[in-house]
C-alpha positions in Angstrom: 0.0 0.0 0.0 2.7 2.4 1.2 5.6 3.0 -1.5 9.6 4.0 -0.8 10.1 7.0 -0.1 12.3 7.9 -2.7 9.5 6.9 -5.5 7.1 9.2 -2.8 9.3 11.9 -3.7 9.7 11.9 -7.8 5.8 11.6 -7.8 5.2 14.1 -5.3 8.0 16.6 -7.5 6.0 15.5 -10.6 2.5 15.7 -9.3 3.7 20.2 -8.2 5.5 20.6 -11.3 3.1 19.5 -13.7 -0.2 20.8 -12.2 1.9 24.3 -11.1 2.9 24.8 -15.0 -0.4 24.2 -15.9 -1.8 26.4 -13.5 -0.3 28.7 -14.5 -0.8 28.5 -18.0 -4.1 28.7 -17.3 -4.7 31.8 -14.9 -0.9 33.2 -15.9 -0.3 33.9 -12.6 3.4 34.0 -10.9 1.9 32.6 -7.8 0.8 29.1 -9.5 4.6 28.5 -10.1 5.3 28.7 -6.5 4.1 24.7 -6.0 6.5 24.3 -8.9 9.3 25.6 -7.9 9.0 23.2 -4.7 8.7 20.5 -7.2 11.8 21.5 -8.7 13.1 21.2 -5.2 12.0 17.7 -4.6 13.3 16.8 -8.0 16.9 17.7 -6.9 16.3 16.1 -3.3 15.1 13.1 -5.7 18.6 13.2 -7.0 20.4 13.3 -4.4 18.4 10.8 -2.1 20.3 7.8 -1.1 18.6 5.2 1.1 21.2 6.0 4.3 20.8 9.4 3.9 18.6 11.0 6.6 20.0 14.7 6.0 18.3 14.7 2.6 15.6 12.7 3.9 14.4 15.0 6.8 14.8 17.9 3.9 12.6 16.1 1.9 10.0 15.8 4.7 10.5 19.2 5.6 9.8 20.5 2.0 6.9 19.0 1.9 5.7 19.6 5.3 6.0 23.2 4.2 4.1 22.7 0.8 1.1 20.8 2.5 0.5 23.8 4.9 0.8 26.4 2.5 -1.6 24.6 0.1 -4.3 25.4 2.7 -5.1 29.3 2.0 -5.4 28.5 -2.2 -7.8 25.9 -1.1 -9.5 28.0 1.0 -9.9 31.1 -1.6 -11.0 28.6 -4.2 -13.7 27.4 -2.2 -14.8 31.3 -1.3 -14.6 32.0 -5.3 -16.5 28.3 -6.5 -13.5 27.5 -8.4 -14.3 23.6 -8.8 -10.7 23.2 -11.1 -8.8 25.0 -8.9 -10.1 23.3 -5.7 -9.1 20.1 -7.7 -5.6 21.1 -8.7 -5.1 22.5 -5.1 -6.4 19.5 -3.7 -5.0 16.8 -5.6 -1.3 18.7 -4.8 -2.4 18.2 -1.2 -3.6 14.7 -1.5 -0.6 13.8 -2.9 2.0 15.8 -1.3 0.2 14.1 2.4 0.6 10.7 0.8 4.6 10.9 0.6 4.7 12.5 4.1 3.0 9.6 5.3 5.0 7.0 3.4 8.0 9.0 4.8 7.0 8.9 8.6 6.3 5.2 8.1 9.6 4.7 6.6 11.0 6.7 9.6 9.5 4.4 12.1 10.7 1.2 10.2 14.0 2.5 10.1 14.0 3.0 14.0 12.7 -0.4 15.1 15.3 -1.8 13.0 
């Protein structure tokens, strides 16, 4: 059910970079990219995630910590404004973004009853 959490992160970095582009493509506003540029910063974390390394690790978790939070107030202006896309887009990011979290915290408590 729960993936590793190195494939957690290269879907998460996917999953902001493509739906922030798009976002953006389609309101052309700077702020969509903001999502995207976190992806970017997963992507790198991606590449330089090794299974033994918990620096990069707790970065990653960090990232995305910050991402899921910050996700809220979109969500909660596209609900005030009946934006049905943009609740999913902002949503689905979320969704996402709290799946790798979780697979990351469970891979954190595997590693320390081991």
């Amino acid at each position: 059910m729960f993936i590793p959490p190195k494939k957690a992160i290269a879907i998460n970095a996917f999953t902001l970079i493509i739906i922030g582009v798009v976002a953006f493509m389609l309101k052309s506003s700077p702020t969509a990219l903001i999502p995207a540029a976190f992806g970017v910063l997963l992507g790198i974390c991606f590449l330089t995630y090794d299974k033994n390394n918990k620096v990069v690790a707790h970065i990653c978790l960090v990232l995305m910590l910050l991402v899921f939070a910050s996700l809220f107030m979109p969500l909660k202006t596209r609900i005030a404004a009946n934006d049905f896309m943009g609740m999913c887009r902002v949503g689905l990011m979320q969704l996402v973004t709290l799946y790798a979290i979780v697979c990351f915290v469970r891979s954190f408590i595997e590693a320390r009853r081991a």
